[in-house]
C-alpha positions in Angstrom: -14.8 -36.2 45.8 -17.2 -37.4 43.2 -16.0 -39.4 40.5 -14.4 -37.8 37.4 -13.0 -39.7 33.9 -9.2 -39.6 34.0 -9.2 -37.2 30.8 -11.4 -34.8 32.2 -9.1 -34.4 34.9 -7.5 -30.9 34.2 -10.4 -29.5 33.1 -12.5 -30.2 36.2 -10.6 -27.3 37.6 -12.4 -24.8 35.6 -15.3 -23.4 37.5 -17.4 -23.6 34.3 -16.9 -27.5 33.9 -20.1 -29.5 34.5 -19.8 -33.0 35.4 -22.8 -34.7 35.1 -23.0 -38.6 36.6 -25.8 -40.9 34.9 -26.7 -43.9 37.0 -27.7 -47.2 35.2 -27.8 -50.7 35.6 -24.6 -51.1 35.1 -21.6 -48.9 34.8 -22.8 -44.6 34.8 -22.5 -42.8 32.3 -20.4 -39.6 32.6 -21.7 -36.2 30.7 -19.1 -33.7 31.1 -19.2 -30.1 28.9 -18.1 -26.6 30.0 -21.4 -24.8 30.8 -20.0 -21.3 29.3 -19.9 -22.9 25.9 -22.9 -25.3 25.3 -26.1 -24.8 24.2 -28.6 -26.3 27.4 -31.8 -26.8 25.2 -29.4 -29.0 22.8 -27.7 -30.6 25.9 -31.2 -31.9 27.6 -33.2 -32.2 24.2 -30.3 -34.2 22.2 -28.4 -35.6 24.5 -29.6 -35.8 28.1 -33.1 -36.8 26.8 -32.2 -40.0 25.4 -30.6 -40.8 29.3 -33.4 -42.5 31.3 -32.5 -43.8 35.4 -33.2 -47.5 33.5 -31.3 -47.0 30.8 -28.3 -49.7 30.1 -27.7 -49.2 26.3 -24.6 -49.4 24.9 -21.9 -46.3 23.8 -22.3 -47.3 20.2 -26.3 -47.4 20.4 -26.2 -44.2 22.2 -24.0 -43.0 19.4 -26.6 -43.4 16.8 -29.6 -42.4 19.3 -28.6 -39.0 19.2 -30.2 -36.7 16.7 -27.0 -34.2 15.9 -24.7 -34.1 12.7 -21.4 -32.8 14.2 -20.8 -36.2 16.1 -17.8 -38.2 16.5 -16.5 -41.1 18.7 -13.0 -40.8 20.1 -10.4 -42.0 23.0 -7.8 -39.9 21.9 -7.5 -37.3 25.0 -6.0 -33.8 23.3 -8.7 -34.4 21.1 -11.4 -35.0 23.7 -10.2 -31.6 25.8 -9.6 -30.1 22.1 -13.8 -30.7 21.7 -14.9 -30.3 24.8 -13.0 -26.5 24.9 -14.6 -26.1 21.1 -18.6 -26.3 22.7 -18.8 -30.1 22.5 -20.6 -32.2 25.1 -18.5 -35.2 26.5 -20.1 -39.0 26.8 -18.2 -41.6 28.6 -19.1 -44.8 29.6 -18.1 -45.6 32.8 -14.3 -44.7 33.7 -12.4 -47.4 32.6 -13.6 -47.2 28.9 -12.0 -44.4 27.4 -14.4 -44.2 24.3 -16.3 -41.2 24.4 -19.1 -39.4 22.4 -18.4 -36.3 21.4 -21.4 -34.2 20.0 -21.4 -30.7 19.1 -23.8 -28.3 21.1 -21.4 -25.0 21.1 -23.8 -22.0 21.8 -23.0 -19.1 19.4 -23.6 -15.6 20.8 -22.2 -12.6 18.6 -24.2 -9.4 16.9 -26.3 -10.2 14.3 -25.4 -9.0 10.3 -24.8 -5.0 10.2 -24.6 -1.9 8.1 -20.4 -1.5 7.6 -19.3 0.6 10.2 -16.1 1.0 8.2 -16.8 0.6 4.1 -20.3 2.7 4.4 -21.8 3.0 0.9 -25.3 4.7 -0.4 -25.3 2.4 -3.6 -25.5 -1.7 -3.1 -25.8 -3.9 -0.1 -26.1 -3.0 3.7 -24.6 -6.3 4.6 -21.2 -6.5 6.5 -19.4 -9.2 8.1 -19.9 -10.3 11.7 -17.4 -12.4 14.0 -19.1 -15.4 13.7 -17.4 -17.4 10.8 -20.5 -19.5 9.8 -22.7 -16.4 9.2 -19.8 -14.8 7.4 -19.9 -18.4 4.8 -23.2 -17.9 4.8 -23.1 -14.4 3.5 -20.9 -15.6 1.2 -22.8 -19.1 -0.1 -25.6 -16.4 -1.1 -23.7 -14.2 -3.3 -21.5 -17.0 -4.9 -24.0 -20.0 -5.5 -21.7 -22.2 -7.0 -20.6 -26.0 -6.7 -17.5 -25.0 -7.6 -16.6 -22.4 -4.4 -14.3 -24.5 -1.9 -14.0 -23.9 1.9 -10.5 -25.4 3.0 -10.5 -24.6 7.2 -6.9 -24.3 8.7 -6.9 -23.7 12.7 -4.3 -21.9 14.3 -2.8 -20.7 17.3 -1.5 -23.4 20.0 -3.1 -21.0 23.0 -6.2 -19.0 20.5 -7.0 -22.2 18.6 -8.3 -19.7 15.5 -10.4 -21.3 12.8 -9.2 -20.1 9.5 -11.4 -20.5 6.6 -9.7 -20.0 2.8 -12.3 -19.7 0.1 -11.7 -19.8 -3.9 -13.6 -20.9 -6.7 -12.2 -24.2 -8.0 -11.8 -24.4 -11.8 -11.4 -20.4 -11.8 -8.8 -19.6 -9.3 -5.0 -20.5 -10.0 -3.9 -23.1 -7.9 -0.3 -22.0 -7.6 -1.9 -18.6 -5.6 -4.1 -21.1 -3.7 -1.7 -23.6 -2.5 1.1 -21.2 -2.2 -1.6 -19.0 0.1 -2.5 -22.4 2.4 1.6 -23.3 2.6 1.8 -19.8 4.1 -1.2 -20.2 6.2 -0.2 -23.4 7.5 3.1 -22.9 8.2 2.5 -19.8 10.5 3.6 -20.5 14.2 2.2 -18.6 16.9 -0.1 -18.4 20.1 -2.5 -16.2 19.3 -4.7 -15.0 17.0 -7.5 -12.2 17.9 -8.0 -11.0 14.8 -7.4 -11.6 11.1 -5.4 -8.7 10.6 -2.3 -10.6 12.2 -2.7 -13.4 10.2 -2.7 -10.6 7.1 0.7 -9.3 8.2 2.7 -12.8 8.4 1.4 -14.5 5.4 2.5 -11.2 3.2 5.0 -11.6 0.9 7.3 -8.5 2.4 6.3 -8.1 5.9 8.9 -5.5 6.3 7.3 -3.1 3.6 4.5 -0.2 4.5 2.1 -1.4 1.5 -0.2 -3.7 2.3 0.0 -6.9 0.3 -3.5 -7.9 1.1 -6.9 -6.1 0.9 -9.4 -6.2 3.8 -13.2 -5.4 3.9 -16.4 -5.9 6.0 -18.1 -6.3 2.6 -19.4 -9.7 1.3 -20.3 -8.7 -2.0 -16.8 -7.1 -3.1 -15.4 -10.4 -1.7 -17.8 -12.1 -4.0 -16.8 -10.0 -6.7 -12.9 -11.2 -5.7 -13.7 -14.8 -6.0 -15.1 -14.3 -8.9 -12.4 -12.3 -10.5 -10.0 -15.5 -9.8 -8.7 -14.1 -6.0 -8.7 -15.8 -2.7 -10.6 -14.9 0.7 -9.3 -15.8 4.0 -11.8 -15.4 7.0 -11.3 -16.2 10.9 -13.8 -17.3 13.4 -14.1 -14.3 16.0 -12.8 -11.6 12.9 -15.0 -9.4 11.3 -12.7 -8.8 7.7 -12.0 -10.8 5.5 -8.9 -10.1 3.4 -8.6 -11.4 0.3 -5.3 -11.6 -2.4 -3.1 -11.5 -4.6 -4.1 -7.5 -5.6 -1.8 -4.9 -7.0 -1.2 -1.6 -6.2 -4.4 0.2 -7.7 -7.0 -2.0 -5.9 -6.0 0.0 -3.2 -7.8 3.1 -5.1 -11.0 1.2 -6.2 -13.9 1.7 -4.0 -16.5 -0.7 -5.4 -19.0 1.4 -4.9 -17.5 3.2 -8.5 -19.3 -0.4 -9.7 -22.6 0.6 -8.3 -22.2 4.3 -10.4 -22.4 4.9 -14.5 -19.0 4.6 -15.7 -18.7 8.4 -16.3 -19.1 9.3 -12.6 -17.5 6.2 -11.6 -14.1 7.2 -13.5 -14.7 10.4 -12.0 -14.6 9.6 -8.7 -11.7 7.2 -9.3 -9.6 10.2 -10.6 -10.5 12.3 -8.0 -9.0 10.0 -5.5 -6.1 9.1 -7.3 -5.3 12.8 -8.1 -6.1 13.2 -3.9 -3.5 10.6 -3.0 -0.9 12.5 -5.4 -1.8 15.5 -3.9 -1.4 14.2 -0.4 2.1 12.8 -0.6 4.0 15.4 -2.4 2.1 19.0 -1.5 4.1 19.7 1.9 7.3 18.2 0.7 7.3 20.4 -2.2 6.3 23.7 0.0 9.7 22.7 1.9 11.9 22.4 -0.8 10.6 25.3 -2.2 10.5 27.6 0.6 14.3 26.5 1.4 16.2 26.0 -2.2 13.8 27.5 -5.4 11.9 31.0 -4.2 12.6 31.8 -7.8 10.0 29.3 -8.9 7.2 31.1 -6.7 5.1 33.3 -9.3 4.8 36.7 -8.4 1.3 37.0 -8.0 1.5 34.6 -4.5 4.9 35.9 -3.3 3.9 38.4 -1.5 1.0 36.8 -0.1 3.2 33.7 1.2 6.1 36.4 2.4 4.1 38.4 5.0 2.7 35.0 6.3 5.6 34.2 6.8 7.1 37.0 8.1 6.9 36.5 11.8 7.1 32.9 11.7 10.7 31.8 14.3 10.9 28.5 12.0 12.8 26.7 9.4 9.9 25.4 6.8 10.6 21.4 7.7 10.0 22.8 11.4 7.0 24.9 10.9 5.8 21.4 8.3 6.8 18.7 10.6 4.7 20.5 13.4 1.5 20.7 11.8 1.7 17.3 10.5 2.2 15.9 14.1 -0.8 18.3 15.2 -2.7 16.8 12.5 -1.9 13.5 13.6 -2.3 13.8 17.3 -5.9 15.2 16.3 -6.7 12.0 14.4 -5.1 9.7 16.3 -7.2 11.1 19.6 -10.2 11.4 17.7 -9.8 7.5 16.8 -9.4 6.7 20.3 -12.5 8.5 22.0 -16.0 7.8 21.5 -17.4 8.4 18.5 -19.8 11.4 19.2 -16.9 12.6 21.5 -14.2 12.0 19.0 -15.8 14.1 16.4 -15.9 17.2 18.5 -12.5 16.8 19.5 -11.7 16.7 15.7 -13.8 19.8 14.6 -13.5 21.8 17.9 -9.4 21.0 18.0 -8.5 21.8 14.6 -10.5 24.8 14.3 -8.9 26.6 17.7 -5.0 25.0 17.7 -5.5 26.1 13.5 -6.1 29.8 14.5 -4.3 29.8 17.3 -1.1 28.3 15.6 -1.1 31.2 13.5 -2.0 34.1 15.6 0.9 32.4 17.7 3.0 32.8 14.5 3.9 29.0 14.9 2.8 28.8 11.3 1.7 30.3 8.1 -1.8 30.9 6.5 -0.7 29.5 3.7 0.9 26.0 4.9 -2.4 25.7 7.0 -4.5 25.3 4.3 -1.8 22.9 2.5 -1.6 20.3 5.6 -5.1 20.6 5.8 -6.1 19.9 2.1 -3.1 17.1 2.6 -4.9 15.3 5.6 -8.3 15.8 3.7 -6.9 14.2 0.7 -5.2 11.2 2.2 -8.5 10.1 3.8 -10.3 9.8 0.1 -7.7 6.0 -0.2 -11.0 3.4 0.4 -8.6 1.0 2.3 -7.5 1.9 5.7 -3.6 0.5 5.4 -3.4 2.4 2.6 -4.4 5.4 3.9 -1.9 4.7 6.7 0.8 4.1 4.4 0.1 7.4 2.8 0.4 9.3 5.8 4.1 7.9 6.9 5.2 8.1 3.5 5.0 12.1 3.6 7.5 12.2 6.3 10.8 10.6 4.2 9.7 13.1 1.3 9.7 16.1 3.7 13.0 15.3 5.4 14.4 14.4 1.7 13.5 18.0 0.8 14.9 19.9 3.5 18.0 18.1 2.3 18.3 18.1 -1.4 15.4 20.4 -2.3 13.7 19.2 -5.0 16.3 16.7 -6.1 15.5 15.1 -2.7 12.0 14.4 -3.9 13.1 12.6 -6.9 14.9 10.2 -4.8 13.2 8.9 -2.5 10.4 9.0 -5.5 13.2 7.0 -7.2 13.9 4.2 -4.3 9.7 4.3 -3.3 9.1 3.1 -7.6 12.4 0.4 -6.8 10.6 -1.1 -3.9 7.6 -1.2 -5.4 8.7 -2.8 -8.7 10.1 -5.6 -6.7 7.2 -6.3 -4.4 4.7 -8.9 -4.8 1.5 -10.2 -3.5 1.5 -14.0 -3.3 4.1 -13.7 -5.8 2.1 -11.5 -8.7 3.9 -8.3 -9.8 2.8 -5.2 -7.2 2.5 -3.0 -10.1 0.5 -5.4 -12.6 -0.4 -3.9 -15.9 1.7 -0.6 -15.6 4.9 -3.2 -14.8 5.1 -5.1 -16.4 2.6 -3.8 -19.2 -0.5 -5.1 -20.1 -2.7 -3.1 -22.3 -5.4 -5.9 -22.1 -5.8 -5.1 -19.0 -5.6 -1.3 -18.9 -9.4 -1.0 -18.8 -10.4 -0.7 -15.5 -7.0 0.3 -13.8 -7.4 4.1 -14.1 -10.9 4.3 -15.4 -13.9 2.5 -14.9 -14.6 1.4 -18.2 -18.0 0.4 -18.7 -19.5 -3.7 -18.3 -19.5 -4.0 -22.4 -15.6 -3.8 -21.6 -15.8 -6.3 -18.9 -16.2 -9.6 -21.2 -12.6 -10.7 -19.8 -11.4 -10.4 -16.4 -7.7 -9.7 -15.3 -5.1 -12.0 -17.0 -2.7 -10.7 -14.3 -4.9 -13.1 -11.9 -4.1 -15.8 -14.6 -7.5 -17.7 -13.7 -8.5 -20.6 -15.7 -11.8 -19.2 -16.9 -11.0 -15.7 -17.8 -14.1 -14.9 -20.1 -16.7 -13.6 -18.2 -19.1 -14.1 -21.1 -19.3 -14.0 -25.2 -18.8 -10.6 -26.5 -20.2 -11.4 -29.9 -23.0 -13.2 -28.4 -24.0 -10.0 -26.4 -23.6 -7.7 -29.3 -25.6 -9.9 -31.4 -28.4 -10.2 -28.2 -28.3 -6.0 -28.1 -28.8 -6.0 -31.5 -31.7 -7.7 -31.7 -33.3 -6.1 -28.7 -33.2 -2.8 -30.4 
């Protein structure tokens, strides 16, 4: 059995562990790496290069022989294996000597920068982020060219060993959201993280609530506009999102490509969704309630119309509701599941035949067809996916609150939803920041998107330490002149 260093011991069992035996005048040298993770041009050029069959240098010459940055001498063995399972390349001289080099050659392999798959726009940048968290900084660095933007890294996971990266802008961010979002970070025990979006549900404030706490995106330049704006983005190595926070409950209805619009059309848009999401949440619980308790508040002009589609239909209203809405689930959640090009047609070609087939059946009505529909339509107009998730499952309380207590029912659960959400936070910042508590400074781009004159301040609900954005009078005065 050829001769192994005494740390390298448990790792020699790998089949991808390389353990390379440098004769010299002296003692050998001992090169040990895991040939799945290093990069072999680095390995011979850097490292293995500077090895001749007469060399009889010294550890500490070799040290400063090798042309890399990322080195580091150590005899500490967790963190030898810790490096050596992290891409590094292991030097050891001879096998009692403990001291070994440890130089970074790590070979990154991962897709190169995309369109988003996920936030597609026709306005502004085709960048998205990629797994590889130094491309993702990079994206980053460009957009937000400032001395000032810190990079703290956090690694996690006793089995995943995840590299977390937290990014703010020093001087603009408040540092009770940044150290109160690195305390959560850091005091997160677990094995495993494969994605960021586990990380996002254990550092929320209310882990037990349906609204997100946090916003993700695949975009780098709305996470530039976030730093900007005094928030904080969290990125993993291996994760293509980065989620960013605190936020309050309208972010959720912003798509930044309203920025990339005039103001008119932007506020437009922004209505239309908001309106959408309203829509979405109370149409079928109101059908219910009215279809079981207030018939007298149907206008004459549809009663008959909603009567004899009705009239063959075996069910209660919450039945005939609660089965379409699990159709119209099952058809999203398979369509999600399947390839794209296949998912698609399942979608079109499965809606379109259980739709008419449902009502020739008499399962259901004309009428509540077209509302669930509309209703599905409209909850996929939220930009953020939670959201839209949360939308969904919030429609089922308000139906079965309905078949109850009619109308009443509504109001209540309306009632306890506006209780929870008055005492939720995100990284402890009110959830429902400037409608409660009120701000009327900060009114301007909540509902509307106001236009940039407006934008000479940025949230005070974010409480940054530089909240003007630039002189107002300055830029009047500028206009002026220019005209």
């Amino acid at each position: 059995m050829k001769s192994v260093p005494q740390i390298w011991k448990e790792l020699n069992e790998s089949l991808d562990f390389v353990c390379y035996e440098h004769k010299t005048k002296s003692e050998p040298y001992f090169i040990g790496y895991l040939n799945s993770l290093v990069d072999s041009q680095v390995l011979h050029r850097d490292i293995l290069g500077h090895l001749t069959e007469d060399s009889n240098i010294s550890l500490e010459d070799l040290y400063h022989l090798i042309p890399v940055a990322e080195k580091e001498i150590s005899s500490d063995s967790k963190t030898i294996q810790g490096n050596l399972l992290q891409g590094y390349v292991a030097v050891q001289h001879g096998l009692q000597d403990h001291s070994t080099i440890l130089v970074k050659a790590s070979l990154s392999k991962g897709r190169q920068v995309t369109e988003p798959q996920v936030e597609f726009t026709v306005e502004g940048s085709k960048e998205a982020f990629v797994e590889s968290l130094d491309i993702n900084l990079n994206l980053i660095r460009k957009r937000v060219p400032v001395p000032e933007l810190r990079v703290k890294e956090i690694t996690l996971g006793t089995a995943s060993k995840a590299k977390v990266a937290v990014c703010y802008i020093e001087g603009t961010t408040n540092e009770q959201y940044v150290n109160t979002c690195i305390q959560r970070i850091e005091d997160v025990e677990f094995d495993v993280f494969s994605d960021i979006t586990l990380l996002q549900q254990m550092i929320e404030d209310n882990s037990n609530s349906i609204f997100p706490q946090t916003v993700g995106t695949e975009r780098p330049d709305y996470v530039a506009w976030a730093l900007i704006s005094g928030q904080i983005c969290i990125l993993m190595d291996g994760s293509p999102t980065a989620v960013f926070a605190p936020v309050n409950l309208g972010i959720f209805f912003i798509s930044y490509e309203d920025y990339f619009l005039p103001w008119i059309i932007g506020s437009f848009m922004r209505l239309v969704r908001m309106t959408s999401v309203v829509f979405s949440i109370f149409a079928t619980p109101l059908y219910v309630a009215v279809m079981t308790y207030h018939g007298q508040g149907i206008s004459n002009i549809f009663l008959p119309t909603i009567i004899s589609s009705r009239l063959n239909v075996p069910f209660p209203p919450v039945v005939e509701v609660l089965i379409m809405e699990l159709v119209i689930e099952l058809l999203r959640e398979a369509g999600a599941r399947l390839p794209s090009k296949i998912g698609q047609t399942i979608g079109i070609v499965g809606g379109i035949v259980l739709g008419t087939a449902a009502v020739e059946a008499s399962i259901t009505s004309n009428f509540l067809l077209i509302i669930v529909a509309l209703s599905a339509l409209a909850s996929f107009t939220t930009p953020i996916f939670r959201m839209s998730a949360t939308i969904r499952v919030l429609r089922f309380p308000f139906i079965i609150a309905a078949q109850i207590w009619g109308i009443l029912g509504i109001f209540i659960v309306m009632l306890a939803v506006i209780t929870h959400l008055l005492r939720l936070t995100s990284l402890g910042m009110p959830y429902l920041v400037p409608f409660y508590p009120f701000r009327t400074s900060d009114m301007f781009d909540s509902i509307i998107r106001s236009p940039y004159s407006k934008y000479h301040h940025k949230f005070s609900f974010f409480r940054t330490s530089q909240p003007v954005r630039f002189n107002k009078k300055k830029a009047k005065l500028k206009r002026d002149i220019d005209e």
